[in-house]
N, C-alpha and C positions, 0 to 999 in steps of 0.2 A: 588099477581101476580107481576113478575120480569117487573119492565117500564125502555124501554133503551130508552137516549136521544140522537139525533141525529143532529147538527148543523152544521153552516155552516159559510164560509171565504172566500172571494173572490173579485177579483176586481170590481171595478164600473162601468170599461168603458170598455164594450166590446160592441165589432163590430157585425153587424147582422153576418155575416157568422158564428163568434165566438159561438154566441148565439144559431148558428143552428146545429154546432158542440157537444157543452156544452151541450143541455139541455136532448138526449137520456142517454149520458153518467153519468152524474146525477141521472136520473132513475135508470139506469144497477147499479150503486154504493148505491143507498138505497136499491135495491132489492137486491142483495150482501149481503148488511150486515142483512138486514130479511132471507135471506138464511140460511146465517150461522149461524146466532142464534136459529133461530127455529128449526134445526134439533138436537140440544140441549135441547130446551127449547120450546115446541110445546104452551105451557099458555103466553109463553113472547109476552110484547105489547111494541106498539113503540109512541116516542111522536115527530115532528119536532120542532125545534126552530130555528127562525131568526129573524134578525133586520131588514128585510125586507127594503134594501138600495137598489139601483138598480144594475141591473147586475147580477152578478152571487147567492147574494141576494135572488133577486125575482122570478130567476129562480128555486132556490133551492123549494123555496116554494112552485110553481106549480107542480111543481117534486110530490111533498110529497102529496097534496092537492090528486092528479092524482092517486095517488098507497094509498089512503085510510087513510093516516097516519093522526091526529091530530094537528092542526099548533098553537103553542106559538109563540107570538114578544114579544120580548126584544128591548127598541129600548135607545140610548147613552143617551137622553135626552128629551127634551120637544115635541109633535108631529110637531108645527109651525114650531119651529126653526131645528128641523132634515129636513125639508123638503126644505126650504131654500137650502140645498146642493145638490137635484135634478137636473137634467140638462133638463128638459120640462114640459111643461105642461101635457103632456102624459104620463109620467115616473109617474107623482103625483097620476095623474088619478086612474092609475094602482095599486097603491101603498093603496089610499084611497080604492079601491075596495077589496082588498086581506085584509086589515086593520077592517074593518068594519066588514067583514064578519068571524070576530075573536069572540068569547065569553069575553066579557069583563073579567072577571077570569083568563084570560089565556094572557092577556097583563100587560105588565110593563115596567115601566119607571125607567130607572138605578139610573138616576141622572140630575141635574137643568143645563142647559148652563148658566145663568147668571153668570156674573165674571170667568168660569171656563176655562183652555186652551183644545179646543175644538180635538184635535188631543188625550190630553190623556183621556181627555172622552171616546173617541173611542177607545185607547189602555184598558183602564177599563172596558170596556164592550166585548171587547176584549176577555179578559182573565176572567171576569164572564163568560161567554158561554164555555169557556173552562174548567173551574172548575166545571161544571155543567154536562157538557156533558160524554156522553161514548164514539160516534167515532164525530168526527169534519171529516166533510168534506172542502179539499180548493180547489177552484178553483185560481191556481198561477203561474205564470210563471216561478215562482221560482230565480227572481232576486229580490236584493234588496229591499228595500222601498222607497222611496222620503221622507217619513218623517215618526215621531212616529205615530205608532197604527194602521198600515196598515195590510195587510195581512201578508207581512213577518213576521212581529213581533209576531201577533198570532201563527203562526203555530212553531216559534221559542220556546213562549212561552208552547206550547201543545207539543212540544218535550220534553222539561225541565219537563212538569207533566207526562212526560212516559205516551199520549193519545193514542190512535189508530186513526190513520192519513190515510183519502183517499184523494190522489194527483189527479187534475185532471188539464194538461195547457194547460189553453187555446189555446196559440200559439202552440201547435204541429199541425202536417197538418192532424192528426188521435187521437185526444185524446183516453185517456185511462186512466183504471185505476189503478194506482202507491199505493198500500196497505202498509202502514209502521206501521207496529205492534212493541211496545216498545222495544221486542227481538229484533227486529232488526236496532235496531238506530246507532250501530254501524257500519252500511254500511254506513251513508251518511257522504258526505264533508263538513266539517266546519258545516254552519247553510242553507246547503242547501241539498235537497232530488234528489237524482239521480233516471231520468227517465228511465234510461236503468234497473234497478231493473225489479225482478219480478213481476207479477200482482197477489200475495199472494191468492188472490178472489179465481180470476179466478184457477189459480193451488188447491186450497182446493176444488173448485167444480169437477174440474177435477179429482183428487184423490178420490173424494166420487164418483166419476162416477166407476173408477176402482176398490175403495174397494165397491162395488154393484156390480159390473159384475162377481170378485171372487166370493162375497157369492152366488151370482146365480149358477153358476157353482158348486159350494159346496153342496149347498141348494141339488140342483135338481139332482145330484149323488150319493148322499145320500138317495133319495127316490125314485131314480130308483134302489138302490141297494133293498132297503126293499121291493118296491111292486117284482123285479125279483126272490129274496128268498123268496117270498112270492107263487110265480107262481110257479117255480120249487116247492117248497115243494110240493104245492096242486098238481101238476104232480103227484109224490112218491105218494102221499093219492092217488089220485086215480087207480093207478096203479096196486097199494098192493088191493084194494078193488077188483078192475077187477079179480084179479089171484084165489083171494078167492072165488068168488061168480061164475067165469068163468071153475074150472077146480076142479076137483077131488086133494087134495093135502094132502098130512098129517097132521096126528095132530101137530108135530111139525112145520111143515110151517104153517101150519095155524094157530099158537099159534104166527109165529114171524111175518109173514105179519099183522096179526091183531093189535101187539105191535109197528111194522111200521108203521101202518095207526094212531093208536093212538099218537105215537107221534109226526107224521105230524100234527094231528088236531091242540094239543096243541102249538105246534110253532107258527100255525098260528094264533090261537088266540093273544098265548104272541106278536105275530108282530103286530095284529092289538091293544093289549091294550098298547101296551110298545114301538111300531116302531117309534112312533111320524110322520108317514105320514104325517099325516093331519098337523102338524105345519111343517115340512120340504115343502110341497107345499107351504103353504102359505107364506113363507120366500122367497122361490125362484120367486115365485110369488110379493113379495115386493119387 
């Protein structure tokens, strides 16, 4: 069975409204990409992974948690000393809840903070979730970074590995979601992703909405043609039967109506073993 990974990039301080923004949108973007994979691939499973930081993080998490999916942490370094970077007692709480309730199996530890510079820990772990992953989602504002191994640098970096990148900033007054498939990295500027891009998702769903509505249309003209040649024929059958059994006629008409009726019959069989009705309904009906 095909298992795509599904992670995650995003800043650590967002605002409640942010949060309240972010966290549908998140949903709509993992269910996206189980979308579009399963109509490929109906066996494919999906697994989350995050470092479970706070912010866009821990939102990713519950995201995933919510829609079924399976949650791996990756986390930069040591549990103590990653938590130290916390900003409350509440953030930890939340964090220790979602952490525990992991399969140990399914947790790991990148790398040791002692002696280490603690920024490219985060760039290194960084860019493991990206070498791991299938789509990286980021939640980014899509400015700069303040320092190494931030957000920007990740998704800099998941450009540079041609990933499948879902955009999501915070700061628009409507997020959404920004799909940048490797084909298309030639749209963005420098090392940053233009929002005004298309929503890739959204337009794939849309387009399968419309290559469906064709086949319907297809489907079901198709087996309105067969069952109508079907009806008309049985007409002629019975027709030719009525004039035969109804009227004094000759041997010659009545040698050809009865060659009429028999080759009504058999049409109609050939339609019913050969017409494919029954699978043209059920297409159109799909």
């Amino acid at each position: 069975m095909n298992r795509v990974m599904i992670t995650i990039t995003g800043h650590r301080i967002l605002s409640a409204a942010q949060k309240k923004k972010v966290k549908p949108v998140l949903e709509q973007a993992i269910q996206n990409i189980m979308f579009t994979l399963k109509e490929h691939d109906h066996a494919v499973s999906f697994v989350a992974v995050s470092p479970l930081a706070e912010g866009a993080d821990t939102l990713f998490a519950n995201a995933a948690r919510s829609l079924g999916l399976p949650l791996h942490v990756i986390l930069p370094f040591e549990r103590d000393e990653y938590m130290k970077d916390f900003s409350s007692d509440e953030v930890r709480k939340e964090f220790d809840s979602i952490y525990d309730s992991v399969e140990h199996e399914h947790k790991r530890v990148l790398n040791t903070a002692e002696g280490g510079d603690i920024n490219q820990l985060y760039l290194a772990l960084g860019q493991k979730l990206v070498n791991e992953t299938d789509y990286l989602i980021a939640v980014w504002n899509e400015k700069p970074g303040n320092g190494t191994g931030g957000t920007a640098d990740v998704v800099a970096y998941a450009i540079e590995k041609k990933k499948n990148i879902l955009l999501i900033n915070p700061e628009d007054e409507h997020p959404y979601i920004n799909y940048l498939h490797p084909d298309n990295y030639h749209r963005r500027r420098k090392d940053f992703i233009d929002t005004a891009e298309t929503n890739h998702l959204v337009e794939f769903i849309h387009d399968k909405q419309k290559e469906y509505d064709a086949n319907a249309v297809k489907y079901n003209t198709r087996y309105k043609r067969v069952w109508a040649a079907g009806f008309i024929i049985g007409l002629v059958e019975v027709f030719a039967f009525s004039l035969i059994i109804s009227f004094h006629v000759s041997l010659t008409a009545h040698f050809l109506l009865a060659s009429v009726e028999f080759l009504c019959i058999v049409t109609i069989i050939l339609l019913l073993l050969f017409g494919r009705s029954k699978e043209l309904h059920n297409k159109y009906v799909h």
